[in-house]
N, C-alpha and C positions, 0 to 999 in steps of 0.2 A: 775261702773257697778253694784257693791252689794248693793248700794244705790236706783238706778232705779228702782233692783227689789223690793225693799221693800218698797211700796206705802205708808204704814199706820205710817211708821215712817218717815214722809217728815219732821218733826220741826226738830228732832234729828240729823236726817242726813243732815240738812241744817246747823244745828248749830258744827256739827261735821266738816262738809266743813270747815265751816270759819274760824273753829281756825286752823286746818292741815294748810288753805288757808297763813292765819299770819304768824304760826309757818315757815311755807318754805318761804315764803318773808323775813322774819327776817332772817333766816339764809341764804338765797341767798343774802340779800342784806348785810351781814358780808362776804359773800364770793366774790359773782361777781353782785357788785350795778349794773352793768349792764341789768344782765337780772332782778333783782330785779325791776328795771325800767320798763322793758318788761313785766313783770307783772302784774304791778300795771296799767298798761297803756291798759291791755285786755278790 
């Protein structure tokens, strides 16, 4: 949502996604490969 609003920083907060994006897929997928899966798979 803080994202959307903030138009002028669309690199940053794209770049900021991806790594949050990683970081929770690496720890989902140490936790439950499952939804790790479900993830990766959006």
């Amino acid at each position: 949502m803080a994202l959307r609003r903030k138009k002028k920083q669309t690199m940053s907060g794209r770049f900021k996604s991806a790594i949050t994006g990683r970081f929770l897929s690496h720890a989902s997928a140490a936790r439950w490969p499952k939804t790790s899966y479900r993830l990766n798979r959006r």
